[in-house]
N, CA, C and O atoms as CSV, one atom per row, in Angstrom:
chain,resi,resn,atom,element,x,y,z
A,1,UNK,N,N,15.465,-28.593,-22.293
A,1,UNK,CA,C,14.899,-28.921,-23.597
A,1,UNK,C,C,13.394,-28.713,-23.542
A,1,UNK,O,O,12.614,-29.227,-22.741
A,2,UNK,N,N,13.131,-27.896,-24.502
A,2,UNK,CA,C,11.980,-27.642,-24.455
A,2,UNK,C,C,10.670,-28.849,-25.366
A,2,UNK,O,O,11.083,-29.435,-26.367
A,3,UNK,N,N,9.105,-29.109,-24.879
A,3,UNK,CA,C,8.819,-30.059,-25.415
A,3,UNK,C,C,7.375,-29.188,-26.188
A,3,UNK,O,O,6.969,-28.059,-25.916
A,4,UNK,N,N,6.978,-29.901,-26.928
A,4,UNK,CA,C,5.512,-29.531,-27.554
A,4,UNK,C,C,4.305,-29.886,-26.973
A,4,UNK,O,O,4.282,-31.103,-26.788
A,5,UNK,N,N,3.569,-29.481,-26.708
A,5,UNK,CA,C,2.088,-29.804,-26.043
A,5,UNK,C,C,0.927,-29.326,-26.237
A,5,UNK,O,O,0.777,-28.105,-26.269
A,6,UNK,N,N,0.066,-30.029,-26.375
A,6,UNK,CA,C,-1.143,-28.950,-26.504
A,6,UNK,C,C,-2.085,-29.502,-25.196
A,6,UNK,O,O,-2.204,-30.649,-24.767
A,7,UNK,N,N,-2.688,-28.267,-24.748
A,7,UNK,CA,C,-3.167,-27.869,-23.563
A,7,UNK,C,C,-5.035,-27.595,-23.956
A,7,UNK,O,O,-5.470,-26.725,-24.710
A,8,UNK,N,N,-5.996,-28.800,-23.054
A,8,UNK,CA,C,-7.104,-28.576,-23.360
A,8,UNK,C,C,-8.102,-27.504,-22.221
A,8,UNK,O,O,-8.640,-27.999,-21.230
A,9,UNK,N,N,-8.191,-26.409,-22.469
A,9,UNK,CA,C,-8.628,-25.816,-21.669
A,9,UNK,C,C,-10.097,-25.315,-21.341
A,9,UNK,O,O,-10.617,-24.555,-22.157
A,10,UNK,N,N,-10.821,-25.694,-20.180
A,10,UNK,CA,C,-11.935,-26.006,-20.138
A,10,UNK,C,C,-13.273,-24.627,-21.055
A,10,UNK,O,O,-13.422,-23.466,-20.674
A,11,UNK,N,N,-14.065,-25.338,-22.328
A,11,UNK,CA,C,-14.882,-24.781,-22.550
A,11,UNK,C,C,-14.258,-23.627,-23.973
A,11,UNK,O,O,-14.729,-22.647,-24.550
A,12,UNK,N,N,-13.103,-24.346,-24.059
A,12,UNK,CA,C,-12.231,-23.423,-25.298
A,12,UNK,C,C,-11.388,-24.594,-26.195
A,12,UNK,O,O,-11.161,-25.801,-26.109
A,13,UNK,N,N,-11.104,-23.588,-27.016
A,13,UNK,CA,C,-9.999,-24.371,-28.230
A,13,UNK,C,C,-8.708,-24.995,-27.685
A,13,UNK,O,O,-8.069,-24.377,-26.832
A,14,UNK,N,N,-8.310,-26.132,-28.112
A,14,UNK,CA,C,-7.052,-26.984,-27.709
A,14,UNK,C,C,-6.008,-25.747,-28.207
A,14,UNK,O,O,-6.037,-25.525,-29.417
A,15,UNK,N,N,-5.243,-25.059,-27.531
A,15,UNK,CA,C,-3.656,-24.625,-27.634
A,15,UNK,C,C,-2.335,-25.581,-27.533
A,15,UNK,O,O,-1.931,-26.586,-26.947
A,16,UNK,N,N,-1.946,-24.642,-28.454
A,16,UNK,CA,C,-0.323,-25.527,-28.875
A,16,UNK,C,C,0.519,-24.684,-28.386
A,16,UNK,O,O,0.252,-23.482,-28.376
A,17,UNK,N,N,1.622,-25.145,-27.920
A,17,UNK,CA,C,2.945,-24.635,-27.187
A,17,UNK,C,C,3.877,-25.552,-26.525
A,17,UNK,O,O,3.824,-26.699,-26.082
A,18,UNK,N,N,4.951,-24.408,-26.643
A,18,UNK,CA,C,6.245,-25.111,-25.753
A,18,UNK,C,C,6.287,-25.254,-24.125
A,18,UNK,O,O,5.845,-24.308,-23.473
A,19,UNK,N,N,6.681,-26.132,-23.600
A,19,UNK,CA,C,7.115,-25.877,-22.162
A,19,UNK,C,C,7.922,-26.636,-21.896
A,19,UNK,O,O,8.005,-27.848,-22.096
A,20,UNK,N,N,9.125,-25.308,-21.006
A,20,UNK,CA,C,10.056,-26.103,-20.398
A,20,UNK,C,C,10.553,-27.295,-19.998
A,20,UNK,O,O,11.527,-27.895,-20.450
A,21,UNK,N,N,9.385,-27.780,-18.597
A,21,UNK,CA,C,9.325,-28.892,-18.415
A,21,UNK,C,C,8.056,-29.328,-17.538
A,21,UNK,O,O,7.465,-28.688,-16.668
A,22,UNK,N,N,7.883,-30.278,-17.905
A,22,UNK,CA,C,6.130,-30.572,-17.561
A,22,UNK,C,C,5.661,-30.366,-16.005
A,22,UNK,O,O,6.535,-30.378,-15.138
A,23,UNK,N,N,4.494,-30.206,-15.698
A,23,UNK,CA,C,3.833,-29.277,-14.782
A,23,UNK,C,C,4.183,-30.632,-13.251
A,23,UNK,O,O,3.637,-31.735,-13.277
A,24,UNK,N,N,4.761,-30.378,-12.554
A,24,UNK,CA,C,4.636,-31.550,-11.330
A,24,UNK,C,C,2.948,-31.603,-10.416
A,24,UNK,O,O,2.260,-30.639,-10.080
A,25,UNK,N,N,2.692,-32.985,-10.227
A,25,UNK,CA,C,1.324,-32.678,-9.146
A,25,UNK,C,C,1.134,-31.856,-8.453
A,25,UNK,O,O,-0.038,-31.553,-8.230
A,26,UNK,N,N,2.290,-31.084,-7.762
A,26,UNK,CA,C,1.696,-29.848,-6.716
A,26,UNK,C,C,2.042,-28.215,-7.595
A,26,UNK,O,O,2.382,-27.231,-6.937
A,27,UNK,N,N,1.940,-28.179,-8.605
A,27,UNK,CA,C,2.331,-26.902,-9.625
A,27,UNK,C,C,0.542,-26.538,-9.637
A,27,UNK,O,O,-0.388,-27.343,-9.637
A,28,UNK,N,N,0.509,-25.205,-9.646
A,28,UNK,CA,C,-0.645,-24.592,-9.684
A,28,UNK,C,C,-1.178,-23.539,-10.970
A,28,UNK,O,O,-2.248,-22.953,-11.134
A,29,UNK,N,N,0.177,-23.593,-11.851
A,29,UNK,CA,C,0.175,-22.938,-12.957
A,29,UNK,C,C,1.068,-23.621,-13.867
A,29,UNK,O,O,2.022,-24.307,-13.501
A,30,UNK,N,N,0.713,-23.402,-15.106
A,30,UNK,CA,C,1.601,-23.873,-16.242
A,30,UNK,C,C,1.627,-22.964,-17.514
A,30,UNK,O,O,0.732,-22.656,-18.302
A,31,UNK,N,N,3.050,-22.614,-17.445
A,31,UNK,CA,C,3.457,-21.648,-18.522
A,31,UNK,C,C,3.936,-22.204,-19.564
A,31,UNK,O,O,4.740,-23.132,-19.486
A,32,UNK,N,N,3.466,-21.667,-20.794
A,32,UNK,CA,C,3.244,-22.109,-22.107
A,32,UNK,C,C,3.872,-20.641,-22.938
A,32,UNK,O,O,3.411,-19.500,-22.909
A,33,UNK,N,N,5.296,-21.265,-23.788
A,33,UNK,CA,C,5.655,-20.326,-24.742
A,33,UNK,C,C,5.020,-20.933,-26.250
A,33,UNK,O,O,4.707,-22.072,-26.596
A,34,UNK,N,N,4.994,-19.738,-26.890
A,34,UNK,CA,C,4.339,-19.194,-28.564
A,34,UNK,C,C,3.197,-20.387,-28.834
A,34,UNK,O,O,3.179,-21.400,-29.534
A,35,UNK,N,N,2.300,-19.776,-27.963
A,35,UNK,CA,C,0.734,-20.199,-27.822
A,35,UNK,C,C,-0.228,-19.875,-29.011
A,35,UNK,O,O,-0.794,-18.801,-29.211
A,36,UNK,N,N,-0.307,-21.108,-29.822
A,36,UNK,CA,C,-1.023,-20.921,-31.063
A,36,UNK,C,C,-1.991,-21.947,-30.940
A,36,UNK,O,O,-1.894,-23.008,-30.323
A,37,UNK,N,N,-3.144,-21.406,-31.749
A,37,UNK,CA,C,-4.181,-23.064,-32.212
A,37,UNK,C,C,-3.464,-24.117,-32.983
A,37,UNK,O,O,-2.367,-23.912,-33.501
A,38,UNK,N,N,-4.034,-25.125,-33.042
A,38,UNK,CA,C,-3.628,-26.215,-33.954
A,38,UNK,C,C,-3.272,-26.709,-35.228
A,38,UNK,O,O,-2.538,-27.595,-35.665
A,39,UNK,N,N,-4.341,-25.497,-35.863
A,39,UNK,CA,C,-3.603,-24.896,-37.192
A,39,UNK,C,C,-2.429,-23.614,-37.482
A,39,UNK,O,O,-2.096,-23.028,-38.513
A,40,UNK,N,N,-2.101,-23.529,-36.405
A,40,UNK,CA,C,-0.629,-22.833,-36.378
A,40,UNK,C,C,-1.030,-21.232,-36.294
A,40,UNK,O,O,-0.109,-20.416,-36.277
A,41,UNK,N,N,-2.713,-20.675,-36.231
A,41,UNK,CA,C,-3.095,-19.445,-36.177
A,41,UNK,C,C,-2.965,-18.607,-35.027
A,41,UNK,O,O,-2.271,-19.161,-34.174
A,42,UNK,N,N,-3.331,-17.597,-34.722
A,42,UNK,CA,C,-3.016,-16.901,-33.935
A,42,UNK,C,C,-4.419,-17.264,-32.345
A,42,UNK,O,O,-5.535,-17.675,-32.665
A,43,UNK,N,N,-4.167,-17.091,-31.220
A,43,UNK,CA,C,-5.751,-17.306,-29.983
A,43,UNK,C,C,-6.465,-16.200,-29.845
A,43,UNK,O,O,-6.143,-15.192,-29.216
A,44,UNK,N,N,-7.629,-16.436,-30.557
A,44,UNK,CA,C,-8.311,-15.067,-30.564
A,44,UNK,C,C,-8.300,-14.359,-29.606
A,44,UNK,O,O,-8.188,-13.166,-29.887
A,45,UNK,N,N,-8.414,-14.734,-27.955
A,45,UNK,CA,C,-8.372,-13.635,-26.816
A,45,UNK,C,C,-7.447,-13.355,-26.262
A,45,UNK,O,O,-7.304,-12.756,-25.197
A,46,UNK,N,N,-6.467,-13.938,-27.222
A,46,UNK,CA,C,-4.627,-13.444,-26.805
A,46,UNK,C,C,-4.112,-12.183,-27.596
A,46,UNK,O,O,-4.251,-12.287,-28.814
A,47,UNK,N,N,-3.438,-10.792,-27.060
A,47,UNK,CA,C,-2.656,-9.931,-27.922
A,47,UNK,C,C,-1.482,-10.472,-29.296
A,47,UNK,O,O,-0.802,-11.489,-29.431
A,48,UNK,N,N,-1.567,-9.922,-29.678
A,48,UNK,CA,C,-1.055,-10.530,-31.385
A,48,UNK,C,C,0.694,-10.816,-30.592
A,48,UNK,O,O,1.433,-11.739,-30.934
A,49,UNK,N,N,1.028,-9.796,-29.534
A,49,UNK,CA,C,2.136,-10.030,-29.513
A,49,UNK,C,C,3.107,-10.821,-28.163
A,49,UNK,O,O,4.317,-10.839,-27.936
A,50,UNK,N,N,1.874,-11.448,-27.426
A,50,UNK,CA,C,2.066,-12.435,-26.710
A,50,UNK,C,C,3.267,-13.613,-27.427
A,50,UNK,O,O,3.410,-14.057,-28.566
A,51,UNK,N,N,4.004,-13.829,-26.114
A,51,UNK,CA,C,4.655,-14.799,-26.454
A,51,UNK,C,C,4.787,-16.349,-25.023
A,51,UNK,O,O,4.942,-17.570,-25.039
A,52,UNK,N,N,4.639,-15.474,-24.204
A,52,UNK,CA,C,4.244,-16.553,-23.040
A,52,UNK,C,C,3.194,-16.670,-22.371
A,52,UNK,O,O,3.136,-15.594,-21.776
A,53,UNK,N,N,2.518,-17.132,-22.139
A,53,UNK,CA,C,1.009,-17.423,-21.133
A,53,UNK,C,C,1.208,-18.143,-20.283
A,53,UNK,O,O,1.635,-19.277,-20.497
A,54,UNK,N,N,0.857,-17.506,-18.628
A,54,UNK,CA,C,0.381,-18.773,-17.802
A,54,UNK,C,C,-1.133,-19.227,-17.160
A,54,UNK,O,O,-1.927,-18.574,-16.483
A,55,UNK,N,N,-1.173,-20.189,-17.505
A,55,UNK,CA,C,-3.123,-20.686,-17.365
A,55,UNK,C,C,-3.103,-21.167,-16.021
A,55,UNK,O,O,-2.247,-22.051,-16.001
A,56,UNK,N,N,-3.676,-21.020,-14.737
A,56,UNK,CA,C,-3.834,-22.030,-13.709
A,56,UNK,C,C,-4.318,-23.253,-14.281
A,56,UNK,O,O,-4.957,-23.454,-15.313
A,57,UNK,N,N,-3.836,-24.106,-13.308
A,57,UNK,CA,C,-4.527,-25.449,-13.600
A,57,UNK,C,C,-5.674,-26.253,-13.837
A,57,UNK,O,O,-5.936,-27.274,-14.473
A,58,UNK,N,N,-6.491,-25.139,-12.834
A,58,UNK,CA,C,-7.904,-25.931,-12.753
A,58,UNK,C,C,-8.190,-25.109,-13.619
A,58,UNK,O,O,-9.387,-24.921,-13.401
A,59,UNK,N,N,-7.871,-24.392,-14.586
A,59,UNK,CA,C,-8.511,-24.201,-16.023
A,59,UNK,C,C,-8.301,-25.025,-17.128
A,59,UNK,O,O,-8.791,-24.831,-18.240
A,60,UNK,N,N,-7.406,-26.151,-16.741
A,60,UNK,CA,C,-6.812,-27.182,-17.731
A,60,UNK,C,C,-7.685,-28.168,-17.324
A,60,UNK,O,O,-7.870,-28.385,-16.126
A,61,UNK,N,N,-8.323,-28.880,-18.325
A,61,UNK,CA,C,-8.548,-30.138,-18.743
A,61,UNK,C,C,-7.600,-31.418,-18.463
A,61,UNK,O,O,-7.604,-32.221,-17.530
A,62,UNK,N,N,-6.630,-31.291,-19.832
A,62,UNK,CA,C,-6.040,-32.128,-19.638
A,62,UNK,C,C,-4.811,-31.479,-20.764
A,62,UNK,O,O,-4.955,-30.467,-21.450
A,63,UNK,N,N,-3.473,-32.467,-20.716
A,63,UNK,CA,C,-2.335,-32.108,-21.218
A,63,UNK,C,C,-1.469,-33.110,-21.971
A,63,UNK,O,O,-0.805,-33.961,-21.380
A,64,UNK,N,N,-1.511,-32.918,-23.954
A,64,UNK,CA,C,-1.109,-33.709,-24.581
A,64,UNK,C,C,0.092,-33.641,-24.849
A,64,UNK,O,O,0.310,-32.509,-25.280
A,65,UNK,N,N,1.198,-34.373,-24.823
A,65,UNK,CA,C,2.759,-34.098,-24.879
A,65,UNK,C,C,3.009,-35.081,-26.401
A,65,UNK,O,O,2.684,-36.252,-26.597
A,66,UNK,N,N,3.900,-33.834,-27.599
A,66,UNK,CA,C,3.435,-34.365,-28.526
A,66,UNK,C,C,5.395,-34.997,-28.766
A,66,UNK,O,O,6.268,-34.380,-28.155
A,67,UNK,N,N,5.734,-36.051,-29.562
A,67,UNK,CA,C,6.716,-36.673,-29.369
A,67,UNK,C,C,7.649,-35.252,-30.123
A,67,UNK,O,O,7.193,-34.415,-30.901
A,68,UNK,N,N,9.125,-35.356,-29.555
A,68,UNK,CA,C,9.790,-35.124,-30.367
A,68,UNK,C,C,10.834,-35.199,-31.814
A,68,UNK,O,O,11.186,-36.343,-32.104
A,69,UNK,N,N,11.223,-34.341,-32.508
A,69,UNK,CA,C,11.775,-34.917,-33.493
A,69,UNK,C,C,12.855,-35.956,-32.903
A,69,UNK,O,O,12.987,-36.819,-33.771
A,70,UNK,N,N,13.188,-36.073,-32.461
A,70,UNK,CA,C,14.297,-37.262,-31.880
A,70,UNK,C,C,13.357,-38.180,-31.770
A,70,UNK,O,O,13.332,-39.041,-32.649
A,71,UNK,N,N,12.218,-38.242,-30.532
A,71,UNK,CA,C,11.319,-39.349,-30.720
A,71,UNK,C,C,10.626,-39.887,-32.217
A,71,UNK,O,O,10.486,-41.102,-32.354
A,72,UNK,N,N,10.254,-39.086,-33.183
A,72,UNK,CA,C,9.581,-39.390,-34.530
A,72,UNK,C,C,10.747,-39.885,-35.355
A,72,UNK,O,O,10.319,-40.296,-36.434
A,73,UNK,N,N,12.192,-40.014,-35.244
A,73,UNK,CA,C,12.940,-40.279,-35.771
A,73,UNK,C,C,13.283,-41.787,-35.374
A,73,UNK,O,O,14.053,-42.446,-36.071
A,74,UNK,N,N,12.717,-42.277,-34.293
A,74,UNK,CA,C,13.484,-43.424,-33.767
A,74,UNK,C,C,12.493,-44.457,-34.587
A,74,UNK,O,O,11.282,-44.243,-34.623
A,75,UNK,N,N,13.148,-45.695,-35.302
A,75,UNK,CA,C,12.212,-46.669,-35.870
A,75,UNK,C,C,12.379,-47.875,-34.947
A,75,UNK,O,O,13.462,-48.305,-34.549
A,76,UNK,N,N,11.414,-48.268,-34.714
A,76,UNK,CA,C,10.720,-49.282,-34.102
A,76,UNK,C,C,10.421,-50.386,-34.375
A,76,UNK,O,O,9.649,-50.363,-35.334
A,77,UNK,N,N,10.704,-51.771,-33.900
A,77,UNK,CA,C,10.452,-52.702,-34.708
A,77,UNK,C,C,9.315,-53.228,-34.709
A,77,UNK,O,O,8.761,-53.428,-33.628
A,78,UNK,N,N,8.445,-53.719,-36.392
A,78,UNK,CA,C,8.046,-53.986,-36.501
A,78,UNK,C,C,7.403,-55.453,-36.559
A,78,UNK,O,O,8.326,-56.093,-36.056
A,79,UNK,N,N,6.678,-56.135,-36.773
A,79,UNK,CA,C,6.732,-57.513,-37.326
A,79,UNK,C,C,5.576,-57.760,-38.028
A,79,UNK,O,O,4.594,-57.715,-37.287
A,80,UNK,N,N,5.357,-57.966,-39.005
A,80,UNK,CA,C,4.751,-57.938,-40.661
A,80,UNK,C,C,4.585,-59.422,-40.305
A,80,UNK,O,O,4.121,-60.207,-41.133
């Protein structure tokens, strides 16, 4: 199952994409399918017809894992 993430990469724009499954402590690369900005546009120093990218790590910042529709669906209790 694939999850959503966006990936902050040092000295550039936050990217959005899929990945498999999240990067373990000793992984030295992390591959990211249909790599778009945040407004859903295209990465300017990416070919129009890219569909997978892999970034080494120590070019990553840091790594936001965004919930899934299963997770945004689950209600939670509140107390008002």
């Amino acid at each position: 199952m694939s999850q959503t993430i966006i990936i902050h990469i040092t000295n550039e724009d936050p990217i959005v994409g899929e990945i498999n499954e999240l990067p373990s402590p000793t992984d030295t690369l992390v591959t990211i399918h249909s790599p778009r900005r945040r407004d859903g546009k295209d990465v300017h120093y990416l070919q129009n017809n890219v569909v997978t990218v892999i970034w080494p790590v120590n070019q990553i910042s840091f790594i936001e894992v965004l919930p899934s529709q299963v997770e945004e669906e689950i209600i939670g209790f509140v107390r008002e």
